[in-house]
NUTI-743666 format. One line per 5 residues: number of its first residue (from 1); their letters; for each residue z, y, x of N, C-alpha, C. Coordinates in steps of 0.02 Angstrom, whole numbers, padded with zeros to 5 digits. Example, Ala and Ser with C-alpha at 12.3 -4.5 7.8 and 13.67 -1.06 7.14 Angstrom:
1> as> 00390:-00284:00660:00390:-00225:00615:00390:-00165:00660  00354:-00112:00642:00357:-00053:00684:00394:00002:00645
//
This chain:
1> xxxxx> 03447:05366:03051:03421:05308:03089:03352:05326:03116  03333:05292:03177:03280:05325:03197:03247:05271:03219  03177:05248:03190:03170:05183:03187:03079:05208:03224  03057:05157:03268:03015:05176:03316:02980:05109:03317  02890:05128:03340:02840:05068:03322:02843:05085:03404
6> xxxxx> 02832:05011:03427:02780:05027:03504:02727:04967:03483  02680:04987:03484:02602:04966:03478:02551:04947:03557  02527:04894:03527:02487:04884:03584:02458:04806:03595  02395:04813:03614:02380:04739:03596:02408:04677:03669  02424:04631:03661:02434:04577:03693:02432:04585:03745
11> xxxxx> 02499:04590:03795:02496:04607:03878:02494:04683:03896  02509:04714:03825:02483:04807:03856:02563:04830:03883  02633:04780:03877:02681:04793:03890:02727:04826:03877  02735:04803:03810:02775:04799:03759:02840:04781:03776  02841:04733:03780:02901:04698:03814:02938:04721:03865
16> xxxxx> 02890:04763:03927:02949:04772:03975:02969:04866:03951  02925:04869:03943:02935:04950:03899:03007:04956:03849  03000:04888:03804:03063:04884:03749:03113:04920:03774  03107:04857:03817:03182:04838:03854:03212:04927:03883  03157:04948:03916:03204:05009:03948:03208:05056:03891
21> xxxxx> 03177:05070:03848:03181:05095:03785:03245:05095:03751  03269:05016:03734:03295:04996:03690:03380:05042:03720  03363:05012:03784:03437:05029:03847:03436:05109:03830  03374:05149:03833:03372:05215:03836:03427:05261:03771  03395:05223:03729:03397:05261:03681:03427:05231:03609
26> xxxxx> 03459:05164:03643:03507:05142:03606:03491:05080:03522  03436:05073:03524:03413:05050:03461:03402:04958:03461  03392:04943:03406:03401:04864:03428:03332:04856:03422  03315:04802:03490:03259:04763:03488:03238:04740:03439  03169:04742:03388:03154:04704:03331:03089:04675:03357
31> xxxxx> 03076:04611:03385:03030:04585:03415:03017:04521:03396  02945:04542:03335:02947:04492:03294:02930:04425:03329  02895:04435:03358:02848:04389:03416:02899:04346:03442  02967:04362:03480:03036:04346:03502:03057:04296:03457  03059:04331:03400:03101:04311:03339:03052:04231:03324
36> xxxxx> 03003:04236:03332:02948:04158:03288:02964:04121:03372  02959:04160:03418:02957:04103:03480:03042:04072:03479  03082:04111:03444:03158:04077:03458:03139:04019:03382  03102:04045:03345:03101:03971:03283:03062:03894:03321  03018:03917:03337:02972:03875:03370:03016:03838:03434
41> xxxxx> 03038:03878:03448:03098:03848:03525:03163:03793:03482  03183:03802:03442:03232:03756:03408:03206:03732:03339  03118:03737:03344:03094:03694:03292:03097:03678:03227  03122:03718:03194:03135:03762:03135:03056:03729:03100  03074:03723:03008:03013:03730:02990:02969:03788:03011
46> xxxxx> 03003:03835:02985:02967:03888:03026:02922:03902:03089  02968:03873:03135:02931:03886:03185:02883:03836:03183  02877:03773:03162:02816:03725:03184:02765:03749:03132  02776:03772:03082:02714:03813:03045:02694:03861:03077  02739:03917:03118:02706:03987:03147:02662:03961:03209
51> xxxxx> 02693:03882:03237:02651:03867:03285:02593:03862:03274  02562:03833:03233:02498:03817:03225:02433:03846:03208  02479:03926:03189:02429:03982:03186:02435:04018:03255  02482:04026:03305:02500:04059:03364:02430:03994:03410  02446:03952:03420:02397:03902:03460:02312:03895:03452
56> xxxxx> 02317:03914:03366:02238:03950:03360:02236:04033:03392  02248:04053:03408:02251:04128:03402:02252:04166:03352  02279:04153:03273:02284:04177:03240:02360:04210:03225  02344:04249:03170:02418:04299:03136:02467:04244:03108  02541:04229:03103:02575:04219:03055:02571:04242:02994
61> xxxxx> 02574:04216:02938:02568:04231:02870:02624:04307:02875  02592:04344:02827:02633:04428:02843:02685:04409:02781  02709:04360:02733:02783:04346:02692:02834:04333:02753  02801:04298:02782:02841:04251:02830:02872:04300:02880  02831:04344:02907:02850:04395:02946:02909:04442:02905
66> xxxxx> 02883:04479:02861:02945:04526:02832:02993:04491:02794  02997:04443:02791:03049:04402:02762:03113:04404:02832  03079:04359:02872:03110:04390:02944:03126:04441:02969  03096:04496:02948:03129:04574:02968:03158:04599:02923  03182:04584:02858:03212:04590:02813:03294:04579:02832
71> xxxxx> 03293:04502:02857:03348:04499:02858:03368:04484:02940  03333:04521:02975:03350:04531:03049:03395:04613:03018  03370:04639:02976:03398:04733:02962:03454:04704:02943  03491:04670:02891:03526:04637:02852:03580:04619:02928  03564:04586:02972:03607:04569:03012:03642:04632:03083
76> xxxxx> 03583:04691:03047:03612:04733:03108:03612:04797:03081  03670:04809:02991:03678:04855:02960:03688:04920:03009  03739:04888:03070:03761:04989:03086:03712:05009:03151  03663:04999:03141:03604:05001:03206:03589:05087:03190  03598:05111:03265:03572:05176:03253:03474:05201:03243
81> xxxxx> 03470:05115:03264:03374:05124:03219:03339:05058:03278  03287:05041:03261:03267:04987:03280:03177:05004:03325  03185:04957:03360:03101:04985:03398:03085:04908:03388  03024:04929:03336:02984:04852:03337:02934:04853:03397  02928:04794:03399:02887:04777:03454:02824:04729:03427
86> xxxxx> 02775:04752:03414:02728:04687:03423:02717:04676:03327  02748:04732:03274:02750:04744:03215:02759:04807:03191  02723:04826:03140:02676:04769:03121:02601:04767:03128  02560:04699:03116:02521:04701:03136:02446:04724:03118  02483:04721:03003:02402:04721:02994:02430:04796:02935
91> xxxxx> 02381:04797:02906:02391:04852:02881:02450:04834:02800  02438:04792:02796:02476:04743:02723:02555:04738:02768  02575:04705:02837:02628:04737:02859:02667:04804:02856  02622:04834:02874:02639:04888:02898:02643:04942:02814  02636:04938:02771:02629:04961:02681:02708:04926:02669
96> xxxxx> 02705:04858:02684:02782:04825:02663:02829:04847:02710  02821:04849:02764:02867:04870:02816:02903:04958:02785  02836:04997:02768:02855:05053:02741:02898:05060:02666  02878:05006:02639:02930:05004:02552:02981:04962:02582  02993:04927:02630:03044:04879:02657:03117:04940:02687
101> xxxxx> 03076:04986:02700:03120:05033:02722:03151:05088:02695  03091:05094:02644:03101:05140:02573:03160:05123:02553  03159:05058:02534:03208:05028:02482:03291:05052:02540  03289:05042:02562:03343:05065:02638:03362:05127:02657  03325:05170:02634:03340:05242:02628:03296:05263:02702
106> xxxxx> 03266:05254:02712:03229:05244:02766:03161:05261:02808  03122:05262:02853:03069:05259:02860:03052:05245:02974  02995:05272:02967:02975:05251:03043:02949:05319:03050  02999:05325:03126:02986:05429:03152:02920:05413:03204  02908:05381:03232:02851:05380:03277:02822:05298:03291
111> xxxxx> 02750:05307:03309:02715:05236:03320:02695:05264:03405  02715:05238:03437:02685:05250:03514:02620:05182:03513  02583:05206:03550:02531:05132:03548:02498:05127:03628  02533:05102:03659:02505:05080:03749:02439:05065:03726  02394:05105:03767:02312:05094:03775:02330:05087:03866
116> xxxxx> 02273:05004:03847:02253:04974:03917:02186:04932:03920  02150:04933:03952:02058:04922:03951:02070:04826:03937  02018:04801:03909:02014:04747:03892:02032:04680:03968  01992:04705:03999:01987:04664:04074:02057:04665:04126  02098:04705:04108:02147:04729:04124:02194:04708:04091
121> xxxxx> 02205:04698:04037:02232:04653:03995:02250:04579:03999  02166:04564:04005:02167:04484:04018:02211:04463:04072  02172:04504:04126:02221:04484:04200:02280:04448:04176  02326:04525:04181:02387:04542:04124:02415:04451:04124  02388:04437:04056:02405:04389:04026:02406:04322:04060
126> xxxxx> 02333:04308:04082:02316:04247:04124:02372:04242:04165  02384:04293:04185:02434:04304:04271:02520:04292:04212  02544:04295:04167:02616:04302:04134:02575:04214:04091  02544:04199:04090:02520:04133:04066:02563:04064:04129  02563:04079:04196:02583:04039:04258:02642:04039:04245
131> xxxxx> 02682:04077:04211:02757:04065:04220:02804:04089:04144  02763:04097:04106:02788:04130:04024:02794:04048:04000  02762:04009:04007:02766:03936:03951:02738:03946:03890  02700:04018:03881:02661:04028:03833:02612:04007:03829  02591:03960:03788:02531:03926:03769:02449:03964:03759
136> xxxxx> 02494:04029:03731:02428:04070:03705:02427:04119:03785  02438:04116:03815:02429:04153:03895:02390:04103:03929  02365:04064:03924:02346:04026:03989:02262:04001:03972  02248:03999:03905:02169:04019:03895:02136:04065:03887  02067:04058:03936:02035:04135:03929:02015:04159:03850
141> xxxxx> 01997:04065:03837:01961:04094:03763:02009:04108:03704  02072:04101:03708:02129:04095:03657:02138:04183:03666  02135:04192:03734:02160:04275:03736:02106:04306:03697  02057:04302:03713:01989:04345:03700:01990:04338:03631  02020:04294:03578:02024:04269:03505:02079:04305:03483
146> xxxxx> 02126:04311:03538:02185:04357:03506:02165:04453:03520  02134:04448:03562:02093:04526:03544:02057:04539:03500  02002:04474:03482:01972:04509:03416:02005:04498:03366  02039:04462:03368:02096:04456:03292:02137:04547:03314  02165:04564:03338:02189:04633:03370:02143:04682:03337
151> xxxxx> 02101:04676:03372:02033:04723:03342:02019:04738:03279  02013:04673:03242:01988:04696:03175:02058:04710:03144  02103:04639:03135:02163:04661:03084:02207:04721:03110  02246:04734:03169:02276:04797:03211:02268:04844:03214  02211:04859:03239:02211:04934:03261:02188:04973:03186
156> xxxxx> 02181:04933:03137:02183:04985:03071:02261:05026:03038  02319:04984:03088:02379:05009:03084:02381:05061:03111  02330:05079:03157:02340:05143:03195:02324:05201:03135  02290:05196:03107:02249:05246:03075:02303:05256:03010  02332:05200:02963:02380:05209:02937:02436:05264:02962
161> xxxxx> 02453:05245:03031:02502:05284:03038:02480:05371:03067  02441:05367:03086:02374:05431:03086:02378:05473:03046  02394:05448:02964:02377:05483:02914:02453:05504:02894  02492:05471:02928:02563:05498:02915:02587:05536:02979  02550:05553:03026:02554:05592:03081:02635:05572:03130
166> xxxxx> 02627:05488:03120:02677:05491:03178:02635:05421:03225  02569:05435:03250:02543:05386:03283:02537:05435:03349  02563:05395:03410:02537:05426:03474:02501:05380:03522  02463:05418:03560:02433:05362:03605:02442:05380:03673  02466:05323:03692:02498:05311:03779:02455:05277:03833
171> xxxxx> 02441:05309:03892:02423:05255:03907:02431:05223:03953  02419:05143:03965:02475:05095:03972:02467:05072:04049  02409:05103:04077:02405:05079:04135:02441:05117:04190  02462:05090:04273:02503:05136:04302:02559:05121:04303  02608:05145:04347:02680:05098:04358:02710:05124:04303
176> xxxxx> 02769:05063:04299:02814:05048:04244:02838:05109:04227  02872:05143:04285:02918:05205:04266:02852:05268:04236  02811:05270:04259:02747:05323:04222:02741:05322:04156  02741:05255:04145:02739:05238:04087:02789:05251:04029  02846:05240:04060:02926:05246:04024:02927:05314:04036
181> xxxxx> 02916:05346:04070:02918:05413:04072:02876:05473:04016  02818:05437:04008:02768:05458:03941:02812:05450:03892  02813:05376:03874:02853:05357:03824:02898:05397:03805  02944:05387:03840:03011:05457:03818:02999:05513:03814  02942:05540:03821:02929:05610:03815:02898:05607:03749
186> xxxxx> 02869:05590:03715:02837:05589:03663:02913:05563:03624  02956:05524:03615:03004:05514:03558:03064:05588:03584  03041:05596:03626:03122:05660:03644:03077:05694:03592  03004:05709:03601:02977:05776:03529:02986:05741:03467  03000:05694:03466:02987:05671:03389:03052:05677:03390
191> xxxxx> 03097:05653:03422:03192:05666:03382:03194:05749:03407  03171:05783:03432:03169:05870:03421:03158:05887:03360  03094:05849:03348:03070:05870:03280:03095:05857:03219  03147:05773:03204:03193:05758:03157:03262:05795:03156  03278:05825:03222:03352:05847:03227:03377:05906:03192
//
């Protein structure tokens, strides 16, 4: 199984990256972010609790999260490997995510992480804020709260995975296909390197 991080803070394009990814190379979407906006969309305890930390700009509680990716794996036993998106986020994720997988016979072959400049970002968002229905897209100051929340709790996942030498850094600006084109070049060496 060949199970793959794409990293990147809020608007670095994640999402449209998945998608050709996912098509590429066959793996199921694990998009936790997806996963709390489909609770929140049919109003789930769940989701009206995850709301109220998503509307501050804060994290979902990290039980709540791997509880959810627990049994998102559970529902997609014969997956030839999964590309999270947007997980995990803090470093206490990303430790459980790793014994979550342990226990599974398991692990994560590469972390790709889209690097894109702060101001560039915002745009980004403000501009997918007009037509997303995302709440947390459409304030300047909610975004700028979800970068420094990014900042401090996030990017220490980078360094985690640093020390296990499957962190790469992409970067995210530049048309779609440039981008997808990096991308796949960096996991074609990493499944060279597992094969």
């Amino acid at each position: 199984m060949f199970n793959l991080i794409l990293f990147g803070p809020p608007g670095s394009g994640k999402g449209t990256q998945s998608e050709k990814l996912v098509d590429k190379y066959g793996l199921v979407h694990l998009s936790t972010g997806n996963l709390l906006r489909e609770e929140i969309k049919s109003e789930t305890p769940l989701g009206l609790e995850a709301k109220k930390f998503i509307d501050k700009g804060q994290l979902v509680p990290d039980e709540v999260v791997i509880g959810m990716v627990d049994s998102y794996f559970d529902k997609h036993k014969d997956a030839r490997g999964f590309l999270f998106d947007g997980f995990p986020r803090t470093v206490a994720q990303a430790e459980a995510l790793d014994k979550l997988l342990e226990l599974k016979k398991n692990g994560i072959a590469a972390v790709l992480a889209l690097e894109v400049g702060e101001e560039e970002l915002i745009a980004r968002l403000l501009n997918r804020g007009k037509t997303s229905g995302r709440s947390d897209d459409t304030d300047e100051a909610v975004i700028r709260k979800r970068f420094s929340v990014y900042s401090q709790e996030t990017s220490p996942v980078a360094e985690h995975y640093r020390k296990q030498d499957k962190f790469h850094s992409i970067k995210g600006e530049g048309s779609v296909d440039a981008i997808f084109d990096a991308l796949s070049s960096a996991i074609d060496d990493r499944l060279n390197v597992n094969s």
